[in-house]
N, C-alpha and C positions, 0 to 999 in steps of 0.2 A: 402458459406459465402461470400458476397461481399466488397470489400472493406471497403467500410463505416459502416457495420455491425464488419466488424475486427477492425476499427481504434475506432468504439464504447465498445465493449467488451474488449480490450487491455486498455482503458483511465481507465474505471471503474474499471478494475482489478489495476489498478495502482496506484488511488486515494485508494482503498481497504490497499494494501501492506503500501505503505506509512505512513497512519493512525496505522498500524502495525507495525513500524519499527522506529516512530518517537518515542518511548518512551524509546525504547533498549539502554542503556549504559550513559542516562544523570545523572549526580551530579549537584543538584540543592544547591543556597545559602547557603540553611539554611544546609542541608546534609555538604558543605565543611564545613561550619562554618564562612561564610563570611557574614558583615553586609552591607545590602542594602541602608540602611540612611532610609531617608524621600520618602516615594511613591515606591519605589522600592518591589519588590511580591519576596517575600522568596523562591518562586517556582520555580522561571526563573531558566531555565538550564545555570550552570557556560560555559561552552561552546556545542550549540547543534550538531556540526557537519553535517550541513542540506547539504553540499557538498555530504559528505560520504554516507549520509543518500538516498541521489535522487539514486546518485550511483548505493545501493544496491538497492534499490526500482526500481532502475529501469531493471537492471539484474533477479530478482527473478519475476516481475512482466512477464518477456519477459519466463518465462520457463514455469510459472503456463498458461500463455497464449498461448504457443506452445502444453501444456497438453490440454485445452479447444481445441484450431484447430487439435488438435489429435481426442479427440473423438468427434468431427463432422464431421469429414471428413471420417474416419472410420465408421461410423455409431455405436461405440460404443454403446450410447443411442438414440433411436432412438426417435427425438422431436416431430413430428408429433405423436405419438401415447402416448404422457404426457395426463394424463387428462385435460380436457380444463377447471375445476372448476365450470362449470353447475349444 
């Protein structure tokens, strides 16, 4: 795997997790019982913690991606021999 195919495969698993991980532990308005006023979305998370959030997104990200560079380097599955969908 070449670099540029690592830092491709790591990005995409990352946006992956992320999209995973953003929804884990928010309390939204309407769930505290807090009133938005006028334009304000009942759904906004009272505090998202998108710190904490990249954080773990980004640690879980780096493990399932050292799982992927595990079984290709390994040859665990071997890619060439996937069917090519012809």
């Amino acid at each position: 795997m070449s670099l540029a195919t690592g830092i491709a495969i790591y990005l995409t698993v990352w946006w992956t997790v992320l999209f995973a991980v953003l929804p884990l532990g928010v309390i939204s308005h309407a769930e505290a019982g807090i009133d938005k006023g006028d334009g304000g979305d009942p759904g906004a998370p009272v505090d998202p913690k998108l710190k904490r959030k990249f954080i773990t997104t980004t640690w879980v990200s780096a493990i399932v991606f050292a799982l992927i560079w595990i079984v290709l380097r390994f040859h665990l599955i071997d890619l060439p021999s996937l069917p090519s969908g012809r």
